[in-house]
Chimera marker file (.cmm) of the C-alpha trace (Angstrom):
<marker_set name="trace">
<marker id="1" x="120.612" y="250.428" z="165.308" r="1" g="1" b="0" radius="0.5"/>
<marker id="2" x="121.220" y="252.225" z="168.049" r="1" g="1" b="0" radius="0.5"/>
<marker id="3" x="118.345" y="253.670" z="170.871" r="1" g="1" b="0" radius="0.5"/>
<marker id="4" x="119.020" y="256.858" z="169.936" r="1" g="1" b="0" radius="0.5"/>
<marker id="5" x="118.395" y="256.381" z="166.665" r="1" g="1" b="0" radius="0.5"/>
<marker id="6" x="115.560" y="254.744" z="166.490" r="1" g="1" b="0" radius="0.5"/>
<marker id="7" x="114.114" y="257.307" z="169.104" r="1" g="1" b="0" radius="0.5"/>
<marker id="8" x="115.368" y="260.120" z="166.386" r="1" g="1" b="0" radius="0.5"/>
<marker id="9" x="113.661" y="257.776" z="163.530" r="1" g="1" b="0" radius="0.5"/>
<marker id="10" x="110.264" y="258.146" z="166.301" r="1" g="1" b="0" radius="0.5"/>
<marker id="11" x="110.240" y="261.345" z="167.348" r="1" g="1" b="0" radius="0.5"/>
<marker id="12" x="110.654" y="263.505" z="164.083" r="1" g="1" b="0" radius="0.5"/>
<marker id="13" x="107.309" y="262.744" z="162.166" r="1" g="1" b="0" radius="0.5"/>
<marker id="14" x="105.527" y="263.136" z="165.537" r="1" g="1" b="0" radius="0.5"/>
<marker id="15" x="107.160" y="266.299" z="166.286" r="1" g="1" b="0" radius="0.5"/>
<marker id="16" x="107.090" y="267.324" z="162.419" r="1" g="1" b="0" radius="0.5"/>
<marker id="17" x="103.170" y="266.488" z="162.362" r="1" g="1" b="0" radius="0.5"/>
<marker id="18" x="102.204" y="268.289" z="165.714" r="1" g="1" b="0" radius="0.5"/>
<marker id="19" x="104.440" y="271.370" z="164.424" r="1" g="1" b="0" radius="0.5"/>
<marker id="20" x="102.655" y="271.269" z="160.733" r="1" g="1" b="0" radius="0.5"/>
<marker id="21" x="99.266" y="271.219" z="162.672" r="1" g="1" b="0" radius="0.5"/>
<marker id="22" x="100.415" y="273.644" z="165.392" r="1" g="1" b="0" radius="0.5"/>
<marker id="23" x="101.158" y="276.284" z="162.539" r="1" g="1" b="0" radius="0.5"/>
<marker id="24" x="98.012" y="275.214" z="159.786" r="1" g="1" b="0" radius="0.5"/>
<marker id="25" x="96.064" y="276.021" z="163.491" r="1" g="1" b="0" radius="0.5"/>
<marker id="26" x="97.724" y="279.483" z="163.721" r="1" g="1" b="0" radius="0.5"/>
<marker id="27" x="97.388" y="280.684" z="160.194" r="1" g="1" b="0" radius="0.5"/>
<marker id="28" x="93.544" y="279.202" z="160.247" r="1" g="1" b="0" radius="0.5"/>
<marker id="29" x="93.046" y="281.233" z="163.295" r="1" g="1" b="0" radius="0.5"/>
<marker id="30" x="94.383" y="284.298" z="163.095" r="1" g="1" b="0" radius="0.5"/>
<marker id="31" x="93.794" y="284.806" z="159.045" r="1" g="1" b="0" radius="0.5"/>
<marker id="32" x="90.001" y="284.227" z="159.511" r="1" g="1" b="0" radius="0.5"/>
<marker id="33" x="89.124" y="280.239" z="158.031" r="1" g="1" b="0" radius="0.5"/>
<marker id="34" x="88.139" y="279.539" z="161.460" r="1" g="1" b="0" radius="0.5"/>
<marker id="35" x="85.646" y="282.176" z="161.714" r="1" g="1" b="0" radius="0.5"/>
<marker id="36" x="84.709" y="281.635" z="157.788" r="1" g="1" b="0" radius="0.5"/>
<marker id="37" x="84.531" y="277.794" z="158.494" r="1" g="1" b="0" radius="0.5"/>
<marker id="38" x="82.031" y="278.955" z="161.750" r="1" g="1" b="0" radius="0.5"/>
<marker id="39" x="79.186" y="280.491" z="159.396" r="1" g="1" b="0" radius="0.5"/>
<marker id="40" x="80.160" y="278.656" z="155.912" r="1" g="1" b="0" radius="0.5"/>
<marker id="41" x="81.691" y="275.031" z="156.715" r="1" g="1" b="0" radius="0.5"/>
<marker id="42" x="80.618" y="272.479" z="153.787" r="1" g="1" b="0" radius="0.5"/>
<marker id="43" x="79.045" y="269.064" z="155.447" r="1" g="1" b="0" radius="0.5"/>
<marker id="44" x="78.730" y="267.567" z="151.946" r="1" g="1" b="0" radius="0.5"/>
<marker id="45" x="80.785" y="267.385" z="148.322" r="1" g="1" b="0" radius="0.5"/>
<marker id="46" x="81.356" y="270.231" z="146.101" r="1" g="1" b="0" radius="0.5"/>
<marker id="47" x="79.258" y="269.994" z="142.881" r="1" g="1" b="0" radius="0.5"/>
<marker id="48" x="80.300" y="272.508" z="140.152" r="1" g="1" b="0" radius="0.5"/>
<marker id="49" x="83.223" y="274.077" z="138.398" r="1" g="1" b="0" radius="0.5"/>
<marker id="50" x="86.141" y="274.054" z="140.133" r="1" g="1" b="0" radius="0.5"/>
<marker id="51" x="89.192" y="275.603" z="139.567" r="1" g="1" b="0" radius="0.5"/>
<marker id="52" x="92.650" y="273.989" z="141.153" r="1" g="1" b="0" radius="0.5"/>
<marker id="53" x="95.490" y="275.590" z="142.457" r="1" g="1" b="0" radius="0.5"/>
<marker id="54" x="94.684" y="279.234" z="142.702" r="1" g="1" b="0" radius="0.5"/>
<marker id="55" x="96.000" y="281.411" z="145.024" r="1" g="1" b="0" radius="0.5"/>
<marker id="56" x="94.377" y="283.992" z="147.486" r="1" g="1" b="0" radius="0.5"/>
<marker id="57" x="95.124" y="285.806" z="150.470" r="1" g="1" b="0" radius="0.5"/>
<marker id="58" x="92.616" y="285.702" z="153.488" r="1" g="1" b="0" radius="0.5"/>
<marker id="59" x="93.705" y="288.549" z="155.726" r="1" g="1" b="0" radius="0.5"/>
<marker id="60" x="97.154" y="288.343" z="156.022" r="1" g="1" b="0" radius="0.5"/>
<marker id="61" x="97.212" y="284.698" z="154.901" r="1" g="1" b="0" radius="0.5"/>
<marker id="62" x="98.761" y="283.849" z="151.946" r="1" g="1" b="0" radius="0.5"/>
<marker id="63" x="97.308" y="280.829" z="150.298" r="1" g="1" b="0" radius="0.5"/>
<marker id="64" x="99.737" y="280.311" z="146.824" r="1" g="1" b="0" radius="0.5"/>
<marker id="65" x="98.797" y="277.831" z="144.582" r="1" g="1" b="0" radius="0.5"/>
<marker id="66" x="97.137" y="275.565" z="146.702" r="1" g="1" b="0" radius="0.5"/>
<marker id="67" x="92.988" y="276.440" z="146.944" r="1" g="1" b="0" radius="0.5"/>
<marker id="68" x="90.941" y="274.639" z="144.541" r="1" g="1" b="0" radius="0.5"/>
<marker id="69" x="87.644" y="277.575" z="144.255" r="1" g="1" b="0" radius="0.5"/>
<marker id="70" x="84.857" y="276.010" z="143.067" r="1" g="1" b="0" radius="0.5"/>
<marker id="71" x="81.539" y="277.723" z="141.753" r="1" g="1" b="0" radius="0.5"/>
<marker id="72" x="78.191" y="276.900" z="141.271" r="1" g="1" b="0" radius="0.5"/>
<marker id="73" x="74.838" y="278.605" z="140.966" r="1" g="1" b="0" radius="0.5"/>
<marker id="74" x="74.540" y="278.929" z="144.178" r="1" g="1" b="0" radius="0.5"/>
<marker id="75" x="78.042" y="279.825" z="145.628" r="1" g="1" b="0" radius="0.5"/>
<marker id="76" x="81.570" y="279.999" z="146.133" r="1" g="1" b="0" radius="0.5"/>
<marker id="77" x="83.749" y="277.073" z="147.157" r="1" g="1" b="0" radius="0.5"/>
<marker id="78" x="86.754" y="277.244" z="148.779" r="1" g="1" b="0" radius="0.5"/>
<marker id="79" x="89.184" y="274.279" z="149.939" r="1" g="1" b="0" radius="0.5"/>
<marker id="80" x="92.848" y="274.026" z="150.407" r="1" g="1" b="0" radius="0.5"/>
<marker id="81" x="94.691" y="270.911" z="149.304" r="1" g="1" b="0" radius="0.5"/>
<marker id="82" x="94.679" y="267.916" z="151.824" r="1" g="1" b="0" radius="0.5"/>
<marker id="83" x="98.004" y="268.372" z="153.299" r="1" g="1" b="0" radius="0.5"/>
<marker id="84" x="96.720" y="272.078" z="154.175" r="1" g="1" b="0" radius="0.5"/>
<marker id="85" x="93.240" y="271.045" z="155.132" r="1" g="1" b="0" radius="0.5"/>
<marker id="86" x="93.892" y="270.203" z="158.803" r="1" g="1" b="0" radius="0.5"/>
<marker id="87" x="91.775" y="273.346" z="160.567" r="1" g="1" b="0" radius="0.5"/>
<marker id="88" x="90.711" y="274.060" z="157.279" r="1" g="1" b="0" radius="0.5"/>
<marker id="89" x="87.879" y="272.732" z="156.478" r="1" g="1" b="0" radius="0.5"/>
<marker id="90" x="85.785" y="273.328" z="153.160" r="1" g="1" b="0" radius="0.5"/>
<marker id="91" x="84.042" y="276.661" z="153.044" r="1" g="1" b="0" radius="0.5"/>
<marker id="92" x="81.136" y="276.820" z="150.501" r="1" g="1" b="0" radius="0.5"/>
<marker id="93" x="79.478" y="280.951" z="150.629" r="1" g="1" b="0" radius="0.5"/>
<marker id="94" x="76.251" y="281.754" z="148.730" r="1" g="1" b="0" radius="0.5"/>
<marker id="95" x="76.487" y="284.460" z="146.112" r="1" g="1" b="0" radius="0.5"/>
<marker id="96" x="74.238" y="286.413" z="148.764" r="1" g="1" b="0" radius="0.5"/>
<marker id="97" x="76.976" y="286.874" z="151.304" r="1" g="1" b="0" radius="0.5"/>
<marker id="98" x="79.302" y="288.414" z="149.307" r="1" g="1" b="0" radius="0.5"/>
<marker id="99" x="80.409" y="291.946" z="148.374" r="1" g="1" b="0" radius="0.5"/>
<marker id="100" x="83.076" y="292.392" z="145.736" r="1" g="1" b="0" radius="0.5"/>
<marker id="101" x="85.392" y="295.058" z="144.777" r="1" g="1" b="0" radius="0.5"/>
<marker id="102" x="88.740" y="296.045" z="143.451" r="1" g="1" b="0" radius="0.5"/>
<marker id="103" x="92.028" y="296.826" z="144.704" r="1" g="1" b="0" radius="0.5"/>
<marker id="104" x="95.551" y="297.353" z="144.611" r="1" g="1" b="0" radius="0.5"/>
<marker id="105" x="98.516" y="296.682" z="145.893" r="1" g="1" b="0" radius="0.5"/>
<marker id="106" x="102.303" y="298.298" z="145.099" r="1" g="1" b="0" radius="0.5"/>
<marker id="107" x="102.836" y="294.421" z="142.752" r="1" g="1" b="0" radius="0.5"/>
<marker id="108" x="99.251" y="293.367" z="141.863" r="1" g="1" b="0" radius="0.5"/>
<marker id="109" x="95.902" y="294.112" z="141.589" r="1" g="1" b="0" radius="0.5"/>
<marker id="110" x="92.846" y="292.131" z="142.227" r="1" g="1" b="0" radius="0.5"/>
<marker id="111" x="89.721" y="291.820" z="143.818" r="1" g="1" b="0" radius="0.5"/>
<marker id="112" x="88.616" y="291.676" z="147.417" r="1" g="1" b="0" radius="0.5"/>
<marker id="113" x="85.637" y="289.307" z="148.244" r="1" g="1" b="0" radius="0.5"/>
<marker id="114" x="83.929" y="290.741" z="151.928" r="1" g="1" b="0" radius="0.5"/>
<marker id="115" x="80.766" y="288.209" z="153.961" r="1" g="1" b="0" radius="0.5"/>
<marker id="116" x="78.029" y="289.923" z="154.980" r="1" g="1" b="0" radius="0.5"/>
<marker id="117" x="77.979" y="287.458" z="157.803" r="1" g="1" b="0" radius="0.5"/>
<marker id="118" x="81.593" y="287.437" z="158.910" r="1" g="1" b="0" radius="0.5"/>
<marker id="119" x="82.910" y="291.161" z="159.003" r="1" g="1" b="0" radius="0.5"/>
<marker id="120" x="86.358" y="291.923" z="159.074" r="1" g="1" b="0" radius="0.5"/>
<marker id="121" x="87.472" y="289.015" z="157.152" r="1" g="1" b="0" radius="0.5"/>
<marker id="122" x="88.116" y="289.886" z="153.607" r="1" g="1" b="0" radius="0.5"/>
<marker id="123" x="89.581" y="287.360" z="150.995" r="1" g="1" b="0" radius="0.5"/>
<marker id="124" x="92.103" y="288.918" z="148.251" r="1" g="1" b="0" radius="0.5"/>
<marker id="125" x="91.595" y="287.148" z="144.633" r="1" g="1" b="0" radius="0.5"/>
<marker id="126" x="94.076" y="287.945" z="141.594" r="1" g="1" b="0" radius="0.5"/>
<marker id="127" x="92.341" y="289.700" z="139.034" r="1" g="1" b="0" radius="0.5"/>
<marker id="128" x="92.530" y="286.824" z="136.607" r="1" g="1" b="0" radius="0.5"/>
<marker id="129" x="90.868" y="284.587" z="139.101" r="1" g="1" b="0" radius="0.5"/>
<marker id="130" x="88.267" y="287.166" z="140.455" r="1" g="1" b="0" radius="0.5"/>
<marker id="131" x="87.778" y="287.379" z="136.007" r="1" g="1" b="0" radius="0.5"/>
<marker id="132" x="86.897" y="283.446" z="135.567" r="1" g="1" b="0" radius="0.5"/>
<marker id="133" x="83.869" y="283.751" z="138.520" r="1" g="1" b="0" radius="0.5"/>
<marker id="134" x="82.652" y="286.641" z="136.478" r="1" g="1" b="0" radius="0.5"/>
<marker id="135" x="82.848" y="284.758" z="133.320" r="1" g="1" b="0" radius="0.5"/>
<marker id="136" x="80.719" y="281.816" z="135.324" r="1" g="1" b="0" radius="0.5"/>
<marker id="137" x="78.331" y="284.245" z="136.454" r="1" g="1" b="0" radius="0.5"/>
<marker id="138" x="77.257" y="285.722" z="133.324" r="1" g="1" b="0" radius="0.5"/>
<marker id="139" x="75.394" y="282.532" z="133.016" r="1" g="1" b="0" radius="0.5"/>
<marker id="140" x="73.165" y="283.983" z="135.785" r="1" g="1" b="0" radius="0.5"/>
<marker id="141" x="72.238" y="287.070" z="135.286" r="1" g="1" b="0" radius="0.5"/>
<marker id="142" x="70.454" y="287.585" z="138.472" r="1" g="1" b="0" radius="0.5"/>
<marker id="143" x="73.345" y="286.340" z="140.711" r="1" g="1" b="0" radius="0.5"/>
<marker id="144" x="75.377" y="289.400" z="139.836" r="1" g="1" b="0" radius="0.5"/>
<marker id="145" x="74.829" y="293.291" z="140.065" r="1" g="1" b="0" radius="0.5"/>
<marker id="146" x="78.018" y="294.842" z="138.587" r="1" g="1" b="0" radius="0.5"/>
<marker id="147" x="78.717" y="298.977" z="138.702" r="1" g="1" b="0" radius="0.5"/>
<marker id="148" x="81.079" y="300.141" z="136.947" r="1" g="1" b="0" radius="0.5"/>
<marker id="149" x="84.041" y="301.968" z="138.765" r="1" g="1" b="0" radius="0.5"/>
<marker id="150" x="86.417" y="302.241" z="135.528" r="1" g="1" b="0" radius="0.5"/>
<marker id="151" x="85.793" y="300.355" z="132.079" r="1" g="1" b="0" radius="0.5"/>
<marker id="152" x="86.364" y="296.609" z="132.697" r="1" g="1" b="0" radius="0.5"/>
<marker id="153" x="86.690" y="296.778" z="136.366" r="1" g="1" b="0" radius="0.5"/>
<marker id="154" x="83.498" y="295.728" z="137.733" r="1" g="1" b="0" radius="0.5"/>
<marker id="155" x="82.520" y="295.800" z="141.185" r="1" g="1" b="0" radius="0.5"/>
<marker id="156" x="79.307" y="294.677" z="142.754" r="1" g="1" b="0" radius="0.5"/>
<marker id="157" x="77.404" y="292.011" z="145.326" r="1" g="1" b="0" radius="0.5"/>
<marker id="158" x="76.241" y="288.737" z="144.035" r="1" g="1" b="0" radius="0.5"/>
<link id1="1" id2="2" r="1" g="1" b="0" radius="0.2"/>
<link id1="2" id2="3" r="1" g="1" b="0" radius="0.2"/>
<link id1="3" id2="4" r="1" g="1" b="0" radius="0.2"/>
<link id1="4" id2="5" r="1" g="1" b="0" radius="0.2"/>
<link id1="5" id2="6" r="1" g="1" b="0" radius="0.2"/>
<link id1="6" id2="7" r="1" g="1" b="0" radius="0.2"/>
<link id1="7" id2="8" r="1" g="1" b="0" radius="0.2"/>
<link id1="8" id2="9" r="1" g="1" b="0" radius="0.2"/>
<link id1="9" id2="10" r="1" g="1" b="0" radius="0.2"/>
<link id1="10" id2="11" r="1" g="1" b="0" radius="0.2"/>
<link id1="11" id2="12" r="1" g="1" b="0" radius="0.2"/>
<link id1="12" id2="13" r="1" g="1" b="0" radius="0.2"/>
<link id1="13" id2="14" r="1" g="1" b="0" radius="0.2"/>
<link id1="14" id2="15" r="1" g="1" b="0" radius="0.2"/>
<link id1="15" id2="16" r="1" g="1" b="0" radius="0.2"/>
<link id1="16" id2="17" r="1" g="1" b="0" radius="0.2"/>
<link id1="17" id2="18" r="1" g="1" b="0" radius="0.2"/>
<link id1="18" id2="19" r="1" g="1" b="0" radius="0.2"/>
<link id1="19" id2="20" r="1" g="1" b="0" radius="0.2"/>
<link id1="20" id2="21" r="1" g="1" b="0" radius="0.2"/>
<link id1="21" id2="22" r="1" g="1" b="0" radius="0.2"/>
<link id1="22" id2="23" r="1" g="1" b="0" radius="0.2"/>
<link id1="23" id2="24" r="1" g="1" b="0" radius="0.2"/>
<link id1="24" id2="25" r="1" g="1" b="0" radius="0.2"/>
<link id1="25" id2="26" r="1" g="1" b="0" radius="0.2"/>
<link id1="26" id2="27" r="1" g="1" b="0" radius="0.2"/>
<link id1="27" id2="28" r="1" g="1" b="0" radius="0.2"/>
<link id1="28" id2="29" r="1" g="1" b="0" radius="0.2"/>
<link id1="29" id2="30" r="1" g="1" b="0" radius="0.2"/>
<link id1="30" id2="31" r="1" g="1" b="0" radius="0.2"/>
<link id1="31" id2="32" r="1" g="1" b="0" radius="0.2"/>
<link id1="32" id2="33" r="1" g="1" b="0" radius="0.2"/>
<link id1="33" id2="34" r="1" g="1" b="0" radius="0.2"/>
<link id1="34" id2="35" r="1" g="1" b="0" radius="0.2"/>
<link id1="35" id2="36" r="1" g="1" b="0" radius="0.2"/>
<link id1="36" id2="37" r="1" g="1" b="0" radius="0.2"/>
<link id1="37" id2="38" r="1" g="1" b="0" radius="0.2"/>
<link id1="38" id2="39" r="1" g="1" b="0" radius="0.2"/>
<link id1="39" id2="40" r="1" g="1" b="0" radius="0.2"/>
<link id1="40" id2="41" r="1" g="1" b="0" radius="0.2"/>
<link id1="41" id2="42" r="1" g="1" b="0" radius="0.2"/>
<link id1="42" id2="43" r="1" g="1" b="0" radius="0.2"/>
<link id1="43" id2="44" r="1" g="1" b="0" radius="0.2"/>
<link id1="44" id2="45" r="1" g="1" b="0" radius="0.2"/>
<link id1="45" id2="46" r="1" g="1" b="0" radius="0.2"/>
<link id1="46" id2="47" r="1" g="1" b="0" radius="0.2"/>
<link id1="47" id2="48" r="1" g="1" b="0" radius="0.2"/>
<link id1="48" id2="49" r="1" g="1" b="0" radius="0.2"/>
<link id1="49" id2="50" r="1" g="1" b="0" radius="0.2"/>
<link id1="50" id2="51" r="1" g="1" b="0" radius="0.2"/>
<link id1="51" id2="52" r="1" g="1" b="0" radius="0.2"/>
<link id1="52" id2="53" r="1" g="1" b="0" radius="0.2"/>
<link id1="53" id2="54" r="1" g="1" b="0" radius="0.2"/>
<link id1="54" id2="55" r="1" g="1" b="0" radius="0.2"/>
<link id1="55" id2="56" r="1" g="1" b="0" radius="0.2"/>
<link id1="56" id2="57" r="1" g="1" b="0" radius="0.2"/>
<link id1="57" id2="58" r="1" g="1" b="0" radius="0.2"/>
<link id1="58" id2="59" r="1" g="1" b="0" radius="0.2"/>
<link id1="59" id2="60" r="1" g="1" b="0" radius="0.2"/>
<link id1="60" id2="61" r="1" g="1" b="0" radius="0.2"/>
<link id1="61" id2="62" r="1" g="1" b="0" radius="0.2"/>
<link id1="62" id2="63" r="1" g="1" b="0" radius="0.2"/>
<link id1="63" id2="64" r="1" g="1" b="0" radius="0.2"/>
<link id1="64" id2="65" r="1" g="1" b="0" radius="0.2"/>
<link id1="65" id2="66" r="1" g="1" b="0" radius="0.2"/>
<link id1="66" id2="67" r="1" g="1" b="0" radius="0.2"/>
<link id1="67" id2="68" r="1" g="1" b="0" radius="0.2"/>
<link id1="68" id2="69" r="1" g="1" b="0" radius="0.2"/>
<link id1="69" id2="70" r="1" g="1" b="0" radius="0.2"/>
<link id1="70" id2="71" r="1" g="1" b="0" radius="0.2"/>
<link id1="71" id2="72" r="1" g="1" b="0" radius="0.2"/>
<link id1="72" id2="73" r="1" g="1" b="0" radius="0.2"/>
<link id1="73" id2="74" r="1" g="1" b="0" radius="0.2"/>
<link id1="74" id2="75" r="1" g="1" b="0" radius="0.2"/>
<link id1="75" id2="76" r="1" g="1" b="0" radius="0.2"/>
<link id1="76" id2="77" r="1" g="1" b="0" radius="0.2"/>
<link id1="77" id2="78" r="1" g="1" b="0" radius="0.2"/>
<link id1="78" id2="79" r="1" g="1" b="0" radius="0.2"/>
<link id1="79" id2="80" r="1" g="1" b="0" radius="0.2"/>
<link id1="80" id2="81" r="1" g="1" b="0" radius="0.2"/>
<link id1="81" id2="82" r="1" g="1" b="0" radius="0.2"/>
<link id1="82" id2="83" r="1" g="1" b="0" radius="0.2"/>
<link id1="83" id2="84" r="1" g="1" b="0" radius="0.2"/>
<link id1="84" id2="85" r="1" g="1" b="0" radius="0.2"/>
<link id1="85" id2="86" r="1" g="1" b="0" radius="0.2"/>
<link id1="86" id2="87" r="1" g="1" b="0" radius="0.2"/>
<link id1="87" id2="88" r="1" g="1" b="0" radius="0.2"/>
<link id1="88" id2="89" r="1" g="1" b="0" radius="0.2"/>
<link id1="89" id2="90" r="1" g="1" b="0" radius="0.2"/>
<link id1="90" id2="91" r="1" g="1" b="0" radius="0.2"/>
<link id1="91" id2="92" r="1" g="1" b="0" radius="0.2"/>
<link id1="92" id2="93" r="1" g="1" b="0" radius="0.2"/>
<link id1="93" id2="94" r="1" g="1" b="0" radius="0.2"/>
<link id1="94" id2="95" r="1" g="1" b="0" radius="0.2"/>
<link id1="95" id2="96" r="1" g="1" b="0" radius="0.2"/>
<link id1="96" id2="97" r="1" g="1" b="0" radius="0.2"/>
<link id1="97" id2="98" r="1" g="1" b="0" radius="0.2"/>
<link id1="98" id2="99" r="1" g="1" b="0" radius="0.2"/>
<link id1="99" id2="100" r="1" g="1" b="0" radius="0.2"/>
<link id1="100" id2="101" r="1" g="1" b="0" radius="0.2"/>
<link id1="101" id2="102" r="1" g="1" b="0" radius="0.2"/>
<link id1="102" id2="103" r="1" g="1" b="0" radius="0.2"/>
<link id1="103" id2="104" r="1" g="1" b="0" radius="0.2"/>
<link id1="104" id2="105" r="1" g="1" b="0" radius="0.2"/>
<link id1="105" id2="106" r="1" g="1" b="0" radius="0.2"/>
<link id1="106" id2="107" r="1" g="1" b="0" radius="0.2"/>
<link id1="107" id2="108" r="1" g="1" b="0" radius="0.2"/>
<link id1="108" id2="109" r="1" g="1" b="0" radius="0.2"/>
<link id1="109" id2="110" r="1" g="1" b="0" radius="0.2"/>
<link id1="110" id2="111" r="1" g="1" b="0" radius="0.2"/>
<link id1="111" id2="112" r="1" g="1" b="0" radius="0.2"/>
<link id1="112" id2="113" r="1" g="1" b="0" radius="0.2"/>
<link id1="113" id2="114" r="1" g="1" b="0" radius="0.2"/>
<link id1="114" id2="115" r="1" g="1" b="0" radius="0.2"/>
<link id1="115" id2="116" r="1" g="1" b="0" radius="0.2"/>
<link id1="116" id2="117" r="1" g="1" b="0" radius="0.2"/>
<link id1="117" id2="118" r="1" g="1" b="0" radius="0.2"/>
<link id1="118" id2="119" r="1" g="1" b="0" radius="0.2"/>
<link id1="119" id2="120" r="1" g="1" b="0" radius="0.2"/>
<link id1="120" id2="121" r="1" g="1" b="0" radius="0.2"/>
<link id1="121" id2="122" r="1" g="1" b="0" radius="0.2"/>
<link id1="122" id2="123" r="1" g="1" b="0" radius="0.2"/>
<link id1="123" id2="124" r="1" g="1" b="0" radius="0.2"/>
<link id1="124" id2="125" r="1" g="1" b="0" radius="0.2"/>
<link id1="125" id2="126" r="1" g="1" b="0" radius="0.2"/>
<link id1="126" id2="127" r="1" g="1" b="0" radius="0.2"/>
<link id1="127" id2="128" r="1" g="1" b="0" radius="0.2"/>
<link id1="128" id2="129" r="1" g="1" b="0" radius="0.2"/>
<link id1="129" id2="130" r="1" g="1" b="0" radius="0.2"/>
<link id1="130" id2="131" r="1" g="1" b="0" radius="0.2"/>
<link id1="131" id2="132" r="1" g="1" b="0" radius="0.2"/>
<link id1="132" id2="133" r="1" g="1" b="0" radius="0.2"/>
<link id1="133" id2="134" r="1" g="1" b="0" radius="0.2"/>
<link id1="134" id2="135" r="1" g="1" b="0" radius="0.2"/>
<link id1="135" id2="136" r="1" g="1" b="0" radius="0.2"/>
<link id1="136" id2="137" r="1" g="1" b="0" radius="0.2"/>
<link id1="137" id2="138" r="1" g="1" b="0" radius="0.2"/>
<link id1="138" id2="139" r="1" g="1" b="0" radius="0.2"/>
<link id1="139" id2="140" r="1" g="1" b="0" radius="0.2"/>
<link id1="140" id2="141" r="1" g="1" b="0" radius="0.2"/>
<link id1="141" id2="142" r="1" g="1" b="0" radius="0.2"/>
<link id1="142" id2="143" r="1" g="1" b="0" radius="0.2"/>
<link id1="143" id2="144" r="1" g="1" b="0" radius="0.2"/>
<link id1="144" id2="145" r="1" g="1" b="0" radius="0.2"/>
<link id1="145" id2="146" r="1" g="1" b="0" radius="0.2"/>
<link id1="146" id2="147" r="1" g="1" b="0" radius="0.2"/>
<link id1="147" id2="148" r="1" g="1" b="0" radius="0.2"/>
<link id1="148" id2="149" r="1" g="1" b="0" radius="0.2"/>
<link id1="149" id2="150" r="1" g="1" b="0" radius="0.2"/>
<link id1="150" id2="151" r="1" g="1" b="0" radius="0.2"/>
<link id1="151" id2="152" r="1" g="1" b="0" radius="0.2"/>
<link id1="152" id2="153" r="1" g="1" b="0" radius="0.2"/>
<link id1="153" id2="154" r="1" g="1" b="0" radius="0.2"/>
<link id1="154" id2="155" r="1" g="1" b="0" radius="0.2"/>
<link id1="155" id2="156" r="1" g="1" b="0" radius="0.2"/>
<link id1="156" id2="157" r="1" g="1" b="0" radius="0.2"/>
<link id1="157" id2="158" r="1" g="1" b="0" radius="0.2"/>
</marker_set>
């Protein structure tokens, strides 16, 4: 083998893995994880039901099949898979935090999730997503305050 190759055979996963980061760093910044991950990062494991690659948008962020949202009495869980998790670290928001209400867009419709503690960030659920945490929450009553804007389109705080 040559120099050159073997540099070439060197050089591409480190420039491929500071690029990856360099971009997971952007979108973490600039779609709002960082600031989520400032008021809500997890220290510990998830306990509860989780549900595996859904999809969401966080500001501008498009997250497509690759969030695992977990829910428990308590809260929300959020966490991307691994090879997304650098800057991303697991979010876990108590029901408390967060405002819900519906939306829609020209191709979907869906709910938007707002944080008390983090204005200005505002994560973007499909409606049969945003459906399955209602479903969980019916098994606590007090965690949920629904009005109703339209039959079957709740909207509410937690």
């Amino acid at each position: 083998m040559s120099k050159t190759t073997i540099l070439i055979l060197v050089a591409f996963p480190v420039y491929f893995s500071v690029l990856w980061c360099l971009i997971l760093w952007i979108i973490a910044l600039s779609g709002g994880w960082k600031k989520l991950a400032n008021r809500y990062a997890m220290p510990g494991n998830f306990q509860g039901q989780v549900l595996r690659f859904q999809s969401a948008r966080l500001n501008w962020s498009n997250y497509s099949n690759i969030l695992s949202i977990g829910l428990s009495e308590r809260g929300l869980y959020l966490s991307p898979m691994a090879i997304f998790r650098p800057f991303h670290p697991p979010l876990f928001i108590p029901w408390e935090e967060i405002e819900a209400g519906p939306f829609q867009r020209a191709l979907w419709r869906g709910y938007q999730l707002r944080f008390r503690a983090v204005p200005g960030v505002t994560l973007e659920l499909f409606q049969g997503t945003f459906q399955h945490i209602l479903d969980f929450l019916e098994r606590y009553p007090d965690r949920l305050q629904v009005d109703e804007l339209e039959p079957g389109r709740p909207r509410g705080r937690f």
